[in-house]
C-alpha positions as CSV (number, residue, x, y, z in Angstrom):
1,X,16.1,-62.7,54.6
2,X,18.0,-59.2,54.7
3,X,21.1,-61.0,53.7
4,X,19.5,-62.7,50.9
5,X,18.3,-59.6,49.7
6,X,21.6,-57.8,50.4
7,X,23.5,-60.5,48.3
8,X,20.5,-60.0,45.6
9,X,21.2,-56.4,45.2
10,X,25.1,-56.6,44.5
11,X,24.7,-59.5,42.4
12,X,22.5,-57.3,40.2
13,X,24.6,-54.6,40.5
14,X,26.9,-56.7,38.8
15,X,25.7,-57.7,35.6
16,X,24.3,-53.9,35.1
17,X,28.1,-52.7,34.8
18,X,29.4,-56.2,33.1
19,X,26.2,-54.8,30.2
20,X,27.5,-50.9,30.6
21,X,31.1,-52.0,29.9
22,X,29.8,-54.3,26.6
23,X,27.6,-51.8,25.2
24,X,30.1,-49.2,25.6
25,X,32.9,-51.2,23.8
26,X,30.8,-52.9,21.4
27,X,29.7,-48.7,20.0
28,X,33.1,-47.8,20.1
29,X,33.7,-50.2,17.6
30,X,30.6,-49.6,15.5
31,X,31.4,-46.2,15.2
32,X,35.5,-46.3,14.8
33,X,36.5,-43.1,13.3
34,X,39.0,-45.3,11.5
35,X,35.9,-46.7,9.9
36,X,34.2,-43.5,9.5
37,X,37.7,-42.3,7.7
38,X,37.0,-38.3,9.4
39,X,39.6,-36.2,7.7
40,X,41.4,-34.6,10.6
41,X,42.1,-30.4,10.2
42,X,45.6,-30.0,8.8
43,X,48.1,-28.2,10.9
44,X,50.0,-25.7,9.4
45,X,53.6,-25.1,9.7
46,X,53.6,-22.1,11.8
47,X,50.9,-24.0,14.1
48,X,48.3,-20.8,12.8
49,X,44.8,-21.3,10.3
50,X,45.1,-19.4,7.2
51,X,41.7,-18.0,8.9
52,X,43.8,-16.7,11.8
53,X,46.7,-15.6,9.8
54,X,46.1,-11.5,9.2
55,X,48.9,-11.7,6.2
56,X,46.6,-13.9,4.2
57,X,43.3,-12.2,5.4
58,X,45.1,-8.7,3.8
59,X,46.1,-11.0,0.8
60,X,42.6,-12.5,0.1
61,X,41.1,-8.5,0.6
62,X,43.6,-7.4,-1.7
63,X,42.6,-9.8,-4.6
64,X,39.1,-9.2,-3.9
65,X,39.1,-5.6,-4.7
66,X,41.5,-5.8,-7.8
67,X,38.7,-8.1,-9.3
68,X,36.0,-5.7,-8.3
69,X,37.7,-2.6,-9.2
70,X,39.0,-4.3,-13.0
71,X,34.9,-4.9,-13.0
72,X,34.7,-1.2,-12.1
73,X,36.6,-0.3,-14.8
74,X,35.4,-2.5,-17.4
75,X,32.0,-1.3,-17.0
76,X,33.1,2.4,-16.3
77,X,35.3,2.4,-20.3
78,X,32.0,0.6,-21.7
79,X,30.0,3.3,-20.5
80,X,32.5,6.2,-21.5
81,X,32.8,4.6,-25.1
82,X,28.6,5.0,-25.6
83,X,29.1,8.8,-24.3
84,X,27.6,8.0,-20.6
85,X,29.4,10.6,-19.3
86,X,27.8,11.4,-16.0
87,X,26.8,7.7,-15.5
88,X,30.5,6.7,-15.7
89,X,31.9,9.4,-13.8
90,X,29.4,8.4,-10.7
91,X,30.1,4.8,-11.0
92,X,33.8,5.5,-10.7
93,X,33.4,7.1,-7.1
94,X,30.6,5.1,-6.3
95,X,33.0,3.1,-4.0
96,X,35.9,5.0,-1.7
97,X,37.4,1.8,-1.4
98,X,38.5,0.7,-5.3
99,X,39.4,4.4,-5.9
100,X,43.2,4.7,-7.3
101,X,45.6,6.2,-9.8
102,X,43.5,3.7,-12.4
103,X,40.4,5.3,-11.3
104,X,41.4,8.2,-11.2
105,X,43.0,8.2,-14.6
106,X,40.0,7.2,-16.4
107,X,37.6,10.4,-14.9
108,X,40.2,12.8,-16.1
109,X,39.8,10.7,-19.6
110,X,35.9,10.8,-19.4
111,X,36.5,14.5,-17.8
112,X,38.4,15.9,-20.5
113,X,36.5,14.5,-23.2
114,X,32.9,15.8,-22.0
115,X,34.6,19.1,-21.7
116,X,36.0,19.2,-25.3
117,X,32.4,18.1,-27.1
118,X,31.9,20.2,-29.9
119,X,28.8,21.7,-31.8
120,X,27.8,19.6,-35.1
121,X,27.2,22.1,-37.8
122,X,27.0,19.6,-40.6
123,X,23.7,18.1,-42.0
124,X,22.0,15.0,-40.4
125,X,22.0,12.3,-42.0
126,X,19.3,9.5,-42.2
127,X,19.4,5.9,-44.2
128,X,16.8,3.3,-43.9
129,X,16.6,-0.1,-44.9
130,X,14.3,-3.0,-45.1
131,X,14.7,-6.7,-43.9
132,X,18.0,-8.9,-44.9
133,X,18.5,-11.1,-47.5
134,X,19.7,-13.5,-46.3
135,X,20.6,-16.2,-49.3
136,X,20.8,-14.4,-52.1
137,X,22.0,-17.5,-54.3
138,X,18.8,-19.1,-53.6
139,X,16.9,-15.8,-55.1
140,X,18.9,-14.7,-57.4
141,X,20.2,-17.9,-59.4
142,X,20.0,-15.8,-62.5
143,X,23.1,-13.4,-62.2
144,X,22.8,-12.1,-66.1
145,X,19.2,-11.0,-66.4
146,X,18.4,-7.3,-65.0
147,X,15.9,-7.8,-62.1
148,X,13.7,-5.1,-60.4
149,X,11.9,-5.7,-56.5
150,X,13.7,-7.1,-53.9
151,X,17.1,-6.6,-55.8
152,X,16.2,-2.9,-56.2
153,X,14.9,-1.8,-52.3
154,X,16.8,-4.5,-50.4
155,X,20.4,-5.3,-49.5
156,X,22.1,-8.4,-48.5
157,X,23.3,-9.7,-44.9
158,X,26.7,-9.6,-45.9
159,X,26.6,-6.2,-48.0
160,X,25.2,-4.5,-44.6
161,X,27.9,-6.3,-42.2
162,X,30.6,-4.8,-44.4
163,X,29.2,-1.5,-44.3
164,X,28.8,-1.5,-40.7
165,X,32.8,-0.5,-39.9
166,X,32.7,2.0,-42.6
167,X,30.2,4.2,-40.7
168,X,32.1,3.6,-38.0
169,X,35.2,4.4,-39.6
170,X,33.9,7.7,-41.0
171,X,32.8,9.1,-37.6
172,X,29.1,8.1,-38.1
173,X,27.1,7.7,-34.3
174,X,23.7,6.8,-34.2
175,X,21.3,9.3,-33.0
176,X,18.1,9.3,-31.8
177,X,15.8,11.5,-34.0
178,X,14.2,12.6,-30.8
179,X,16.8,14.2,-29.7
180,X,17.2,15.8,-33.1
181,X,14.0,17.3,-33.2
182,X,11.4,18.2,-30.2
183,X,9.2,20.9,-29.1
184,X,10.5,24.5,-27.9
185,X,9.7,26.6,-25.4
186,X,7.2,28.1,-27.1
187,X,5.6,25.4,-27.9
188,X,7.1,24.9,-31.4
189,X,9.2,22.6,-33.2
190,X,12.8,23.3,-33.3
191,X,15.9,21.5,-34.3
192,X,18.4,21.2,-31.4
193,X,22.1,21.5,-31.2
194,X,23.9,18.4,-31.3
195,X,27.3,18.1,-29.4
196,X,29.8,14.9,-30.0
197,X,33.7,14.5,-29.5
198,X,35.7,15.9,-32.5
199,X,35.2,13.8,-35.8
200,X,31.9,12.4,-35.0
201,X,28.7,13.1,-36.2
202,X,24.9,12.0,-36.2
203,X,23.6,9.4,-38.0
204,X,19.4,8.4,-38.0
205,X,18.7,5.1,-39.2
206,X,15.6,3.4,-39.8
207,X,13.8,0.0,-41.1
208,X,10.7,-0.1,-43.0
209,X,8.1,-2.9,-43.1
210,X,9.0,-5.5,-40.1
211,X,6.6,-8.1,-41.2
212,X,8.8,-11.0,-41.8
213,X,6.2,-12.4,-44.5
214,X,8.7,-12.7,-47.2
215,X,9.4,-15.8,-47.9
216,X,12.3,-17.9,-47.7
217,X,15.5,-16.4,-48.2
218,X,14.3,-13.6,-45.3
219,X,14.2,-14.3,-41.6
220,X,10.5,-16.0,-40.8
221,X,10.1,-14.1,-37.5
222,X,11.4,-12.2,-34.2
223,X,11.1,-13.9,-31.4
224,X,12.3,-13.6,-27.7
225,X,14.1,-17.2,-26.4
226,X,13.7,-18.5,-23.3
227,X,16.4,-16.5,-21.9
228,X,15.0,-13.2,-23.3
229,X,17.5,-12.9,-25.9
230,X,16.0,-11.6,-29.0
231,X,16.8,-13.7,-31.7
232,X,15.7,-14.1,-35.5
233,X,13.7,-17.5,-36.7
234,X,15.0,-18.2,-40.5
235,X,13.5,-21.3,-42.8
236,X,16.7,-22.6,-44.9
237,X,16.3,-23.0,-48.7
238,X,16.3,-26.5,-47.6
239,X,13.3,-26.0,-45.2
240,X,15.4,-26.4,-41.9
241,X,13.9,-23.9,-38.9
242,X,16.7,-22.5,-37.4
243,X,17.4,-19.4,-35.0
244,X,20.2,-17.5,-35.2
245,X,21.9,-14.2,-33.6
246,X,22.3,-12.2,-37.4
247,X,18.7,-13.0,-39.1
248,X,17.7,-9.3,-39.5
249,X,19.3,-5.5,-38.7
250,X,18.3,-5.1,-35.1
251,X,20.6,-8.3,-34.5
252,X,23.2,-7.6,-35.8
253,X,23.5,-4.0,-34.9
254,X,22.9,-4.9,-31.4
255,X,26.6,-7.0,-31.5
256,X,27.9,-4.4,-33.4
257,X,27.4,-1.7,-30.7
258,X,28.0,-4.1,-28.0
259,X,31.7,-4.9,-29.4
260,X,31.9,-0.8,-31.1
261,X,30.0,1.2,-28.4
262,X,31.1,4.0,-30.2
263,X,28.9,3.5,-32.3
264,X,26.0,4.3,-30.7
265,X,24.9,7.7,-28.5
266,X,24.1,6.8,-25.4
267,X,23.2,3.0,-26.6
268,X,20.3,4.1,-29.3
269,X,20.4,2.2,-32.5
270,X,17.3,3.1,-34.5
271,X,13.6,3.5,-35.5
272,X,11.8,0.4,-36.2
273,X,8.6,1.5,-38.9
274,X,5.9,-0.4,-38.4
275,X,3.2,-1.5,-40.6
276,X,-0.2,-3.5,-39.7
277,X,-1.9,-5.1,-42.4
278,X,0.5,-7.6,-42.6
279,X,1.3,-8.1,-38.8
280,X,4.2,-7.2,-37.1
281,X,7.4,-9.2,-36.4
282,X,6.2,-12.5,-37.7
283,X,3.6,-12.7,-36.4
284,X,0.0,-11.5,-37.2
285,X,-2.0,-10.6,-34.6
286,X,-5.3,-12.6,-35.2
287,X,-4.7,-14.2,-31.3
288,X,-3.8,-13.2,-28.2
289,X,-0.6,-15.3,-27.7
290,X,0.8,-13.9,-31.1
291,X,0.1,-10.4,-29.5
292,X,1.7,-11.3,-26.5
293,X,4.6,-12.4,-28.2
294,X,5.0,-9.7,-30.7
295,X,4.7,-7.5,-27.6
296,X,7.4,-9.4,-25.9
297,X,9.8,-8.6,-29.2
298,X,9.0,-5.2,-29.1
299,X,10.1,-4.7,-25.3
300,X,12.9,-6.0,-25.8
301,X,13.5,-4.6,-28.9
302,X,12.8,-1.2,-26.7
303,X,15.2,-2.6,-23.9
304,X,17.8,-2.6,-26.5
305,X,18.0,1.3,-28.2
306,X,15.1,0.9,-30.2
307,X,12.1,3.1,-30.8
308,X,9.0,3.0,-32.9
309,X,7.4,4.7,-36.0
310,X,4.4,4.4,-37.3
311,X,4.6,3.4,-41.2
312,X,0.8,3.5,-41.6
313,X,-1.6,0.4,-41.6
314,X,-2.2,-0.3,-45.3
315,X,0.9,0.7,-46.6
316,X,-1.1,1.6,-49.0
317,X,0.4,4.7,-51.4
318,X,0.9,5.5,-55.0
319,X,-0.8,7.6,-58.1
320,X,-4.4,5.3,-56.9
321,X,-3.3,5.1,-53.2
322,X,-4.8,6.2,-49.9
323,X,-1.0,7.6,-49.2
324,X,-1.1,10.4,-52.0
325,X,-0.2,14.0,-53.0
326,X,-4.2,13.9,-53.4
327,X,-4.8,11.5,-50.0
328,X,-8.6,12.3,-48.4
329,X,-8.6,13.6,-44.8
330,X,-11.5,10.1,-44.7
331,X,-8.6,7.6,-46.0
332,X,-5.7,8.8,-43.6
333,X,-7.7,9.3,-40.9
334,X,-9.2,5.8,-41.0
335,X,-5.3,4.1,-41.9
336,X,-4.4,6.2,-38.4
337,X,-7.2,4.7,-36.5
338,X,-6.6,0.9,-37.5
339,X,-2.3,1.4,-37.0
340,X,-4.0,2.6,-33.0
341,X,-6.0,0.0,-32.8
342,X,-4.0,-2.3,-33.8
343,X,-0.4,-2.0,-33.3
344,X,0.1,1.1,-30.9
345,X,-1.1,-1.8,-28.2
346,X,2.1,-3.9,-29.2
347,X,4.5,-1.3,-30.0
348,X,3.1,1.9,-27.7
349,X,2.8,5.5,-28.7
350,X,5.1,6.9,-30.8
351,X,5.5,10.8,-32.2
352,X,7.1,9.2,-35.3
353,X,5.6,9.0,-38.7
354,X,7.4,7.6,-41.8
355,X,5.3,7.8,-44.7
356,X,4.5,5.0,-46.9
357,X,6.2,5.0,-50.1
358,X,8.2,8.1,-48.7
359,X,5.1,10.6,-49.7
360,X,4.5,14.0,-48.9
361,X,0.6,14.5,-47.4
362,X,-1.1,17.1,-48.9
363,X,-1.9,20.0,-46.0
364,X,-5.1,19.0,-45.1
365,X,-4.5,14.9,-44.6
366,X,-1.6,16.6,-43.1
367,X,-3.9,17.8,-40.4
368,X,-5.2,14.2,-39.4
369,X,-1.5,13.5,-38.6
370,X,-0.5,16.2,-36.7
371,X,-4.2,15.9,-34.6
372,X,-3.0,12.8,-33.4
373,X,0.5,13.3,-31.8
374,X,3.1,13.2,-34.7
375,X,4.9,16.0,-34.8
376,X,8.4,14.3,-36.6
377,X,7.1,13.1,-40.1
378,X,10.0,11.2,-42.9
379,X,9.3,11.1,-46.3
380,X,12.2,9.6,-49.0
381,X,14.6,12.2,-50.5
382,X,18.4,11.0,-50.8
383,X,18.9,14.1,-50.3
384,X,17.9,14.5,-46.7
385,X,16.4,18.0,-46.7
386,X,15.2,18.9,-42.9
387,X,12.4,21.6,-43.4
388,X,10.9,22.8,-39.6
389,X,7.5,23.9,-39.5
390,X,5.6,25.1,-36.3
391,X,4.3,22.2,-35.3
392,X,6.0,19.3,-37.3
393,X,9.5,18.6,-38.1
394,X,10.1,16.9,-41.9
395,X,13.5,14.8,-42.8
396,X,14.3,13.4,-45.9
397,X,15.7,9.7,-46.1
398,X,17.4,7.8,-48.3
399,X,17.0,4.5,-49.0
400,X,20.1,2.1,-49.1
401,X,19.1,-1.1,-51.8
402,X,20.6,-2.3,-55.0
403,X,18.7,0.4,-56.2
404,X,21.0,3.1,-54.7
405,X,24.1,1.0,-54.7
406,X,23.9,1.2,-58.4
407,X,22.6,4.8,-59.3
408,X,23.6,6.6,-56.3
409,X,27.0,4.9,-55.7
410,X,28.9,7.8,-56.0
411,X,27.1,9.8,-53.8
412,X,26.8,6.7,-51.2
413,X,30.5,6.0,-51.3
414,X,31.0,10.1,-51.0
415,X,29.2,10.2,-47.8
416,X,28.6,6.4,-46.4
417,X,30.8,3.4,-47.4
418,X,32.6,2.6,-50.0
419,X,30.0,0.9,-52.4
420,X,32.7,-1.2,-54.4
421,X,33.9,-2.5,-51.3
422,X,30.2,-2.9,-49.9
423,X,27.9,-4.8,-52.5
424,X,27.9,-8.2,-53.2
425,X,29.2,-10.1,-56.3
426,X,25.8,-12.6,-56.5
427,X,23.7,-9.1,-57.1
428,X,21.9,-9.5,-60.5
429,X,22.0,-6.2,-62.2
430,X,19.3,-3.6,-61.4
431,X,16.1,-3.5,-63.5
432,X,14.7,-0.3,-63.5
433,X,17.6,3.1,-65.1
């Protein structure tokens, strides 16, 4: 019996390793690498990885901070050529380790010039503007016949991108009229010194009215895309919506500076005057998602160099208008209170006020302005006078239009641009002499 059971054992011994050995060859065929095609490491020549090799390590660290410090001094030149001084000067030595002779070089440059500023002594200058047109040959399709409105107070897209390198050309920097004008130490208005590299000089500019509500031939609306680009909605003559990068000012100056930093002091571009009664931006306020998407264009418009004015509510001015050299403390208190209301929640507070129609407020409407928080106040003279009071700073501005680049074109081209070279050839002539 023990030998049967002996004999048994081995025998099943057996066919356990006769299954191991199958099962073992049988996988090692399922799972070839030849069928599995692993890509085996490649052996360099001198038997060492590039990993391992301290030449290429020094080589790859090498090219990694030329790329980062030409990014250095991309950004570092960008910031020098918008006059951040201090901001480019820290950048550059933010890094021990992408300091050189290149570095170097460009803080004495940034050095040098922020030493050399010099004091303007000149007079500052401030243009404003309304909306684009944008296709004049579908407005204007009589070129003979004299024709008054939006031939006289607006100008054409193609008449402001020409001007554009003129102002640049002429030494022109935008300036923020805040910085112009602000409160002294004791407590009154004063105009401060203004100190730019040799040749340059101060420019203010401003747009009136942004309600985009006029029509075809005008951009339709501002509007933020889903990238948060600003951008410009425009309805074609042929009733195509379309958005483009160039539909309005703020567009187009924002490439300008971008490609001429120059251009701008310390990246401000202008004053955008808003009205209410008409909306703001395209869009007019009677819901909450319009609100939140004016809002939305005004931030970013704000991210940009942009800052705020209020233009009153009703826009409402003339010999029979709330806006008067006669104007009622009741009328321009109550235009003050809806422009709060209503678009100070889109835009935010502002110390900024450009008077409709460009009028002066009689002292006591006066008053209601200065009660709540405007203490810089525009009215239209081409002439630009700056007049400081105690507690209010008034500037003069002229308007640029076919209005001006008709009567005033001497004085425009003496100053500004070159009108002949500037205004278009499909302008009608100008109605009112």
């Amino acid at each position: 019996m023990q030998k049967f059971i002996k004999e048994t054992l081995i025998i099943l011994i057996a066919v356990i390793a006769i299954t191991s050995v199958y099962f073992f060859v049988s996988n090692s065929q399922i799972y070839s690498p030849q069928e599995e095609e692993i890509e085996q490491p490649v052996q360099p020549e001198n038997g060492i990885y590039p990993e391992e090799d301290e030449e290429y390590e020094e080589y790859v660290e090498s090219e990694e901070l030329t790329l980062r410090r030409s990014a250095l001094l991309n950004e570092a030149e960008f910031m020098f050529r918008g006059y951040f001084y201090e901001e480019a000067l820290t950048l550059l030595n933010a890094d021990e380790t992408l300091i050189n002779d290149e570095t170097r070089a460009l803080e004495a440059r940034i050095i040098e010039e922020k030493e050399n500023l010099v004091l303007f002594e000149g007079q500052v200058k401030h243009i404003f503007f309304h909306s684009l047109i944008l296709y004049p040959e579908y407005l204007f399709q009589d070129l003979n016949t004299p024709t008054g409105g939006i031939n006289e107070g607006f100008i054409f897209q193609s008449e402001f991108q020409r001007m554009l390198p003129q102002l640049l050309e002429r030494g022109f920097v935008l300036y923020n009229i805040n910085d112009v004008f602000s409160v002294g130490e004791d407590g009154q208005m004063v105009q401060r010194e203004i100190w730019l590299p040799p040749g340059r000089r101060p420019l203010i500019l401003s747009i009136d009215d942004p309600t985009y509500h006029y029509g075809v031939g005008f951009a339709n609306r501002l509007l933020v895309d889903e990238n948060g680009a600003l951008k410009s909605e425009v309805i074609t003559p042929e009733g195509e919506t379309i958005i483009t990068n160039d539909g309005d000012i703020q567009l187009i100056l924002n490439d300008f500076v971008r490609e001429h930093p120059e251009f701008s002091w310390r990246g401000h571009k202008g004053i955008v005057a808003a009205t209410g009664f008409m909306g703001i931006f395209g869009y007019d306020l009677l819901t909450e998602e319009s609100r939140r998407e004016a809002t939305q264009v005004a931030e970013a418009l704000r991210e940009t160099g942009w800052i705020f004015a209020n233009h009153s509510y009703t826009h409402n001015h003339g010999i029979a208008g709330w806006w008067a050299a006669d104007a009622s403390v009741y009328n321009i208190r109550s235009d003050v209170a809806q422009w709060r209301e209503r678009i100070e929640p889109i835009i935010g507070q502002t110390n900024i006020l450009i008077a409709p129609g460009g009028i002066v407020l009689p002292p006591h409407a006066m008053e209601v302005i200065l009660e709540n928080g405007y203490n810089i106040y525009c009215n239209v003279d081409f002439r630009q006078p700056i007049t400081i009071f105690p507690e209010y700073a008034l500037q003069g501005r002229i308007e640029i239009g076919g209005f001006s680049l008709t009567h005033w074109a001497d004085y425009l081209t003496e100053y500004f641009f070159d009108v002949e070279h500037v205004i278009d050839a499909h302008r009608p002539p100008i109605l009112s002499q």
